[in-house]
N, C-alpha and C positions, 0 to 999 in steps of 0.2 A: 198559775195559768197565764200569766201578764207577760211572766218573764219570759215563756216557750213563743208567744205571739210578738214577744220584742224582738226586731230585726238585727241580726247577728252578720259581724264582717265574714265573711267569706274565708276558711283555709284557704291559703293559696299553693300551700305544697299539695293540700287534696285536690285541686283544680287542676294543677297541672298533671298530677295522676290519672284522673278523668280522661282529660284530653287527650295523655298519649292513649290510653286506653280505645276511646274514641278511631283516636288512627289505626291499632290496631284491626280493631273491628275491620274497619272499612278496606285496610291495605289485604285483609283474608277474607273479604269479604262474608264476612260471620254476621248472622242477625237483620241483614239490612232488609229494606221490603221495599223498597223503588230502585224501577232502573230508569234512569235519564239516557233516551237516547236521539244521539245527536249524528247524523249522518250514519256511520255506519260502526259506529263506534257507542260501545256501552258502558256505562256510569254504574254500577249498584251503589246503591247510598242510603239513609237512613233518613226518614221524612223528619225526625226531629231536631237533625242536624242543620236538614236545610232549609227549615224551616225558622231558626235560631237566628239566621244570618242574614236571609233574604225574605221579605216582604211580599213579594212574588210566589214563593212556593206555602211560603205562613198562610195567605186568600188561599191557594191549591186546595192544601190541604185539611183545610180548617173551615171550609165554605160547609160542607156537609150537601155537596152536591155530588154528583156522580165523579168528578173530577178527584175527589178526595179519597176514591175507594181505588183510583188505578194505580197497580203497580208497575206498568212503564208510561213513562209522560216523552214523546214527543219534543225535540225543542228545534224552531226551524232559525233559520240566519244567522246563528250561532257556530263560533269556532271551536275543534273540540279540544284544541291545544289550550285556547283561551279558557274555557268553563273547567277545564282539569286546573289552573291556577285557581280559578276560585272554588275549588272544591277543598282544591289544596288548604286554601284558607279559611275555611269552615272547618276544618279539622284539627288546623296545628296552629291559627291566625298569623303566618307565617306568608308573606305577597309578595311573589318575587313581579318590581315590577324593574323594568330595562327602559329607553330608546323605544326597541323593536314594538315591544308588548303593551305598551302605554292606553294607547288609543285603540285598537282593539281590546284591550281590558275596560275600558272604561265605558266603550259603547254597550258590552256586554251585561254591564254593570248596571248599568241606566235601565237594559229592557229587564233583567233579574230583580232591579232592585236592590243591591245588595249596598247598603247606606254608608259602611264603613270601607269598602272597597271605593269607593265613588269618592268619597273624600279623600283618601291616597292618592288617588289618581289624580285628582283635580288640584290639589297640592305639588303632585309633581310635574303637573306640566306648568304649572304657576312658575313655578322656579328655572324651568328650561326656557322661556319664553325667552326671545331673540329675534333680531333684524332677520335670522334667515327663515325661521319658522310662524313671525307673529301673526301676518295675516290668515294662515291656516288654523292657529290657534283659536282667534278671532272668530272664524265660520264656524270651528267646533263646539266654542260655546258658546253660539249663537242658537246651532244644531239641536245642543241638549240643554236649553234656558239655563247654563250653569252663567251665572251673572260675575261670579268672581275671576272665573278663567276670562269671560268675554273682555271685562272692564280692563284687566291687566294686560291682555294682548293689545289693548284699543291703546291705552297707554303708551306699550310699547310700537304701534302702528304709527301714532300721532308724531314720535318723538326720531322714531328713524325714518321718517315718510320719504323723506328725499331717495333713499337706498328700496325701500319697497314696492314704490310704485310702477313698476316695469317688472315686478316677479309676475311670473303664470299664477299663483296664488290669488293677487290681486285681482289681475284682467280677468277672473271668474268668481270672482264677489257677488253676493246677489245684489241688487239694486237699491232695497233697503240698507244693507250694511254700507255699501258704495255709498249710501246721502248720507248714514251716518260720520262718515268718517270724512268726508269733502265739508260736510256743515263747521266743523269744529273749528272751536278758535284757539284750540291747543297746538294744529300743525307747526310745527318744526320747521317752516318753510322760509325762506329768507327772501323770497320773491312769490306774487299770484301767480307767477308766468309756472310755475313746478305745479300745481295746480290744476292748471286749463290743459296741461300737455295728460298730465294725469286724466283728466275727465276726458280727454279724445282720445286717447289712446285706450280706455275702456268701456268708449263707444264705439271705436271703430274695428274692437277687437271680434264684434258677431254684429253689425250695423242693421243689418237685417231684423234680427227678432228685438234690438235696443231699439232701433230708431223714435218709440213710443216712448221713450224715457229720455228724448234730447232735451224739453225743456225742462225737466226735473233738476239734470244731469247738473246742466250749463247756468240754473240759477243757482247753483251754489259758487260759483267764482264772482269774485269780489271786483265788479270790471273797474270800480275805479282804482283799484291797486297793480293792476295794469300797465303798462309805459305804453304810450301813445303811438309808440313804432308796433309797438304788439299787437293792438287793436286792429289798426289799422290791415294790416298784413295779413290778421286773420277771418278779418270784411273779408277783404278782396280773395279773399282762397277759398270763401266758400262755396258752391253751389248757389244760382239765384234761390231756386226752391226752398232751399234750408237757412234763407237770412234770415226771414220774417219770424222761423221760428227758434234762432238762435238769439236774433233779437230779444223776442217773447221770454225767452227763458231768463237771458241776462237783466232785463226791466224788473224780473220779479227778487233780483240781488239786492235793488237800490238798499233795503231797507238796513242793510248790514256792509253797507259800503264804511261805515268810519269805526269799525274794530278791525285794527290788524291782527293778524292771526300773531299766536306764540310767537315763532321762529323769528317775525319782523321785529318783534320788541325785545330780542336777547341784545345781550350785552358782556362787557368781559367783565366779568369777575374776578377779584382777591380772594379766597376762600382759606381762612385760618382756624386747622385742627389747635386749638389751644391746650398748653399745658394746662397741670393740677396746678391748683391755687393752695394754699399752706392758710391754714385756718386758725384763728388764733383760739385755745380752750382757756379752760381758768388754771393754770400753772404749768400748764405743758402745751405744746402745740401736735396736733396728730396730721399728717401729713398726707396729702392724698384720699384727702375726705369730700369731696365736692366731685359733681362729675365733670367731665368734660363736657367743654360750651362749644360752638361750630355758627362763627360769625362767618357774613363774606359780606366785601368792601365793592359800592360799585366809584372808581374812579370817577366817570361821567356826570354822576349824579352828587357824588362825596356824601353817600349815606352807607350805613352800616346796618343789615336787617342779620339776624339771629335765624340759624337752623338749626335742625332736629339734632338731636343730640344724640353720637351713636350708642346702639343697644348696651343694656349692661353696663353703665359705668366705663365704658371702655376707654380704656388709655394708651397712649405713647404704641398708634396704629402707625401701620405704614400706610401711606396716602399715593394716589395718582390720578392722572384727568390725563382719556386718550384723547386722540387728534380728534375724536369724534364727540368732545366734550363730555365722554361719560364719569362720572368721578367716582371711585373705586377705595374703600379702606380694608385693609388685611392687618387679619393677628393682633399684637399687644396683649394687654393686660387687665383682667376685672380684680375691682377690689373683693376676698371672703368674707362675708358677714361673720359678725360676732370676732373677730380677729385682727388684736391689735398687739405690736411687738416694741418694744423701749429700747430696740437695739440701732435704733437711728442714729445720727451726728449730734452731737451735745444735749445729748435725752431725751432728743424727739420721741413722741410716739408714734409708731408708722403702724399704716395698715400692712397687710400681710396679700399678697397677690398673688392669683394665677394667672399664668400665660396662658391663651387660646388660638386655636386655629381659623378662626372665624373670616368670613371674606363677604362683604356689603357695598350693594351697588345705592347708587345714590338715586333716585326716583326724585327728580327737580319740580312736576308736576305733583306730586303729593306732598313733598317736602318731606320723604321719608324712605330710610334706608332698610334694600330690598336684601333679605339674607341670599346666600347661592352657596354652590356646594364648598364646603371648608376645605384648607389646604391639608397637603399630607401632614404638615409638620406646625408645630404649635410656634409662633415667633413675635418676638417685642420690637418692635419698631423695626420689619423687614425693610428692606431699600425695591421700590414696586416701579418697574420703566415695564412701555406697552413698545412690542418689538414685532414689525411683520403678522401684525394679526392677531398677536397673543401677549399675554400677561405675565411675566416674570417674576414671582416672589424670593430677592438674592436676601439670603445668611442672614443677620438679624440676634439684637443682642441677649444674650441671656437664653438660651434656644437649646438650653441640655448639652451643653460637654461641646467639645473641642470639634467632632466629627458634625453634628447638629450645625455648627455656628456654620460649613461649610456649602451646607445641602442648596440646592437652587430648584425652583419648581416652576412648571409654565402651567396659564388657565387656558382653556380652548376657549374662547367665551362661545363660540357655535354649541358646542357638545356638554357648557356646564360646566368639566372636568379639569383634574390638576395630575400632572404626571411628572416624574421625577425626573430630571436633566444633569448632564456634567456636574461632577461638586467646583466650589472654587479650588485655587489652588493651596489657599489656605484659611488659618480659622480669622476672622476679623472681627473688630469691634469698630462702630462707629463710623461705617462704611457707608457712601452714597453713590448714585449708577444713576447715567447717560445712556441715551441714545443720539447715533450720531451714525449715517451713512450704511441703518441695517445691521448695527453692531450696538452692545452691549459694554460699556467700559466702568469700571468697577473702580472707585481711586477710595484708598484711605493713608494716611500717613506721608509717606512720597511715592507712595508705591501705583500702580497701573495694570488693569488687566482688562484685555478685550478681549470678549468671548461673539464668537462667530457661531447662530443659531441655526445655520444649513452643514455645517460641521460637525454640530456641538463639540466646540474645541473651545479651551481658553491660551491665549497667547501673552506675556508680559510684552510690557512697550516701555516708550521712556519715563525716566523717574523726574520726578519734581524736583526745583530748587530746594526746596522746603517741606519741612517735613511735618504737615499739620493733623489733628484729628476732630470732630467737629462741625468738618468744614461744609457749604454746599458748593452745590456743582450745577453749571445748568448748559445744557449743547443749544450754540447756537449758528446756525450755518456751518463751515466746516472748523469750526471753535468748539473748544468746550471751556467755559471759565472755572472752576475751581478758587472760593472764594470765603474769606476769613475762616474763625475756626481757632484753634490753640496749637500754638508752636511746640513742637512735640522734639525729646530731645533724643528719645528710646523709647520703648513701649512702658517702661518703668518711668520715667522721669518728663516734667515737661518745666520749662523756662519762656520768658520773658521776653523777648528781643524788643529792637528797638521800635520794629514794627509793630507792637503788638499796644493794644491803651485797656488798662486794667484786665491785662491777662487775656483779652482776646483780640486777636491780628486783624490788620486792616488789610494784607496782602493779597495781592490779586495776580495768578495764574492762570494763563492761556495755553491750551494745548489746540495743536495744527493736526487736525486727524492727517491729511494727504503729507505733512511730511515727519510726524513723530515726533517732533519738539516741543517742548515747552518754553516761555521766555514771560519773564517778570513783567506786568505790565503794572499802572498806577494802582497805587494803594486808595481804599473805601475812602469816601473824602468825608470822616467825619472826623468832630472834634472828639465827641466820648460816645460811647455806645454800650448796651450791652446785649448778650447774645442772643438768642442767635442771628447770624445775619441767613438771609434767606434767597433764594434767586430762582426767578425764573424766564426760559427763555420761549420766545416767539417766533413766526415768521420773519417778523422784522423787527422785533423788539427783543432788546437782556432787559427786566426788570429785578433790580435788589430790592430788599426792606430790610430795615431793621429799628432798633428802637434808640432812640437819641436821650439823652438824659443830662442834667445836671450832675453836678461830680456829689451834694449831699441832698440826692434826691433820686426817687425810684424812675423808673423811666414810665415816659408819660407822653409819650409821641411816636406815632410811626413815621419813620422818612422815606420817600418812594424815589428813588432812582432808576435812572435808565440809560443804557444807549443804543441808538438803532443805527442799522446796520450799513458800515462804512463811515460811521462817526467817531470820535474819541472818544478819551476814557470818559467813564460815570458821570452823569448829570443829574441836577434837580428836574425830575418832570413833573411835580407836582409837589407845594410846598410843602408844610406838616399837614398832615391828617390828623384831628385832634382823634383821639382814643376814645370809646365808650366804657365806660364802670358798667363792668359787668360781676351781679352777686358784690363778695367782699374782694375780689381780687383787683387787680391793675388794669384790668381789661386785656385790648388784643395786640398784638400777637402773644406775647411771652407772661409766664405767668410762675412763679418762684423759680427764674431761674431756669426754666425745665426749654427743652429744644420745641420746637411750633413750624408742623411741615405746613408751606407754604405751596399753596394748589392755582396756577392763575387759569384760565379758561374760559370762552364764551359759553355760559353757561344760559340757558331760557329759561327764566324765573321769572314766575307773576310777582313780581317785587312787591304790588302795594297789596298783596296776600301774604306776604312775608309779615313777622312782628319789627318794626323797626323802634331800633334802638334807641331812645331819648339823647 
């Protein structure tokens, strides 16, 4: 008897028998005993189906009230395109959700009940969240107390505030969300003045029925962060009637006049995706046992605070940071549990990898990286430039066969989405890509190719002095530098030159986008180094790094070079940076050897929220 009352796993080949079964029924409408009708349009369906799924119809018809004996129910404000999706999914649990369907699915969901649709839903709009959508995000889940959709739009509200506060979205905020989001000390804002324009312009957007919410409104601007011409100018502009109580409003600021908001306290950041560390065991070494660590250096300050560490073990990602400071890694490689191979270099033990398609946005306010939709194509270490709006994931090594290594894919970040583009014109390894002038330029070895993204065309240009692979690249005004790396002699062979100190080059290449040339310029001015060297460029600034070393010693410094722009070759802008020991490894940047993209960026981090680094 014990054993019949002991709870038994479920067949799942009988379950999904059931279910098609189920649809059956329902698709010949066999057996059923309610009809849901919704405008003019009829549902038959089975009250124990829909009772299964929704919460809503479970009280219906399980109250033992008159309500529970009708065989047609009624449902009013209801779409019947919408409620046929989720009928659909009470059948087969099968949610087609789209764009289109999202938000009327979810409103639906809310008044039905239906628990597991409601978190689909609330899941994907989490994900779609965006500069162009967040504040509507924001009111919807405000709308339906979903606290997860709100806080993530709020986030993303906070972070792109400069771009959203002039959308129709916003100027129809309610008043409550409007204080919520003026209160914070998270804005994104690099001046109060983007603030006060903000709070008038969504008072003066219906003055009329606001004007009770002026002094609310206007104590939330920070007047001593202010510039005195500001103030001033907008005394004088206002209305006698309305001083006293813009006054009133701004008085009740004082008390939060000396916290600058986020955006005032950003700063630029180093930010280095670090190689694997090589771990020492008791007779053999396994390689690629440690995860990936994600330091970033603030130059100003000369500290080094530790982030999040991307999901899964991930490894040897492609990295980027757009003009907009968002910082973006795609693809690479997780280590497989349980799987170790002895077919390494001199009897290492290696872990065994797969490649993923994965693509994470960097959340600076949580300190934690936001998944979004995967790319088409699985890639280790893609080469990732933001071009006109959009994101390009180019070729990438080890990416399945010859045709793979070619493939190029753009993100819409508006729509989420990755869509397939021109291939390159050949397969590559070891490739790095510029932007320069609205163009996409692709260099590895000596070779050149620019790809025109209102064409989607690729074009060859001119070839290098030199033929390196390796190397980085950074565009800086109509320049693109291309810089160290290994002197490559064929795709088979690589040598020594005399430029080169323990096998990797100090040479430094200029290409002139307006006239197609390249020309030799000074070589890295160090004494010894090892790889990689790293570069990134600025407004007004080239910044290199790389790691300075003793000749019987591991490297143990970063060296920060620079030059800005109309200046000579490479300078010291800042002396050594001592290194932090991080885990058993060297610390940052470089870590057995292995390449370390180098991300620079004004990036807004509550630094002393950050763990810094001893």
């Amino acid at each position: 008897m014990s054993d019949l009352s002991e709870r038994r796993p479920v067949n799942t080949d009988y379950a999904v028998s059931l279910l098609e079964q189920l649809k059956f029924f329902y698709e010949q409408k066999l057996l059923t005993d309610v009809v849901l009708l919704v405008e003019d349009t009829e549902f038959p369906c089975h009250k124990m189906v829909l009772a299964t799924c929704s919460s809503y119809f479970r009280a219906m018809f399980m109250s033992g009230l008159s309500e529970s004996k009708q065989t047609h129910v009624h449902l009013r404000n209801v779409d019947p395109a919408t409620l046929q999706i989720i009928i659909t999914y009470a059948y087969t649990g099968n949610l087609a959700i789209n764009d289109s369907t999202v938000e009327p699915l979810y409103e639906t969901a809310c008044f039905l009940q239906v628990e597991d649709v409601l978190l689909q839903c609330r899941d994907y709009l989490v994900k779609k969240i965006n500069a162009e959508n967040c504040v509507r995000m924001l009111s919807i889940g405000d709308l339906f107390s979903c606290s997860e959709l709100k806080q993530s739009a709020k986030r993303m509200v906070e972070h792109k505030f400069p771009m959203v506060y002039r959308q129709e979205a916003f100027l129809q905020l309610s008043h409550e969300l409007l204080i919520d989001v003026l209160s914070s000390d998270n804005l994104n804002v690099e001046k109060e003045e983007t603030v006060r324009e903000a709070a008038m312009l969504w008072l003066e957007y219906n003055m009329e029925a606001r004007s009770q919410h002026l002094s609310s409104v206007l104590s939330q601007i920070r007047i001593d962060a202010l510039s005195e011409v500001t103030q001033r100018a907008w005394f004088q502009g206002l209305p006698p009637n309305d001083k006293s109580v813009v006054v009133q409003g701004l008085y009740k600021s004082m008390p939060k006049f000396f916290k600058p908001r986020l955006g005032m306290t950003k700063e630029e950041m180093l930010i280095f995706m670090e190689a694997m560390s090589e771990t020492q065991g008791e007779g053999y070494v396994m390689s690629g046992s440690l995860p990936t660590t994600v330091v970033c250096y603030s130059p100003q300050a000369e500290k080094v605070y530790k982030l999040s560490n991307p999901p899964g073990d991930l490894q040897k990602v492609g990295t980027l940071v757009t003009p907009d400071n968002d910082v973006f890694i795609a693809g690479g490689q997780i280590p497989l549990k349980n799987s170790i191979t002895n077919h390494g270099k001199s009897g290492k033990l290696q872990a065994v990898f797969r490649s993923v398609d994965s693509f994470f946005w960097f959340d600076a306010q949580q300190n934690a990286w936001v998944p979004k939709t995967p790319m088409l194509c699985a890639r280790i270490k893609p080469s990732l430039v933001y071009c006109e709006g959009y994101i390009y994931a180019i070729g990438g090594d080890n990416v399945g066969g010859e045709l793979n290594k070619r493939t190029v894919e753009r993100y819409d970040c508006e729509k989420d989405e990755w869509s397939m583009m021109s291939p390159l014109p050949f397969a590559w390894n070891w490739s790095t890509s510029v932007v320069a002038h609205d163009c996409i330029y692709v260099m590895t070895h000596d070779l050149m190719y620019c790809y025109f993204p209102r064409a989607d065309t690729w074009v060859e240009m001119a070839m290098r002095k030199t033929s390196r692979c390796f190397a980085s690249a950074a565009a800086f005004g109509d320049l693109i530098f291309y810089i160290g790396g290994l002197h490559v002699v064929s795709n088979s062979g690589i040598r020594l030159p005399t430029s080169t100190i323990d096998g990797s080059s100090v040479t430094v290449e200029i290409y002139d986008v307006n006239k197609n040339e390249w020309r030799l310029a000074a070589n890295i001015p160090a004494k010894r180094y090892s790889d990689p060297v790293r570069a990134g460029g600025g407004a007004a600034q080239l910044s290199v790094h790389f790691h300075a070393r003793n000749p019987h010693e591991r490297a143990r410094q970063v060296r920060y070079l620079s030059v800005r722009r109309g200046a000579g070759p490479l300078v010291p802008a800042a002396a050594r940076v001592r290194t932090r020991t991080l885990g058993s490894g060297e610390g940052l940047p470089v870590r057995g050897g292995e390449a370390v993209p180098l991300l620079p960026g004004r990036v807004p981090l509550e630094t002393p929220n950050l763990p810094l680094l001893p």
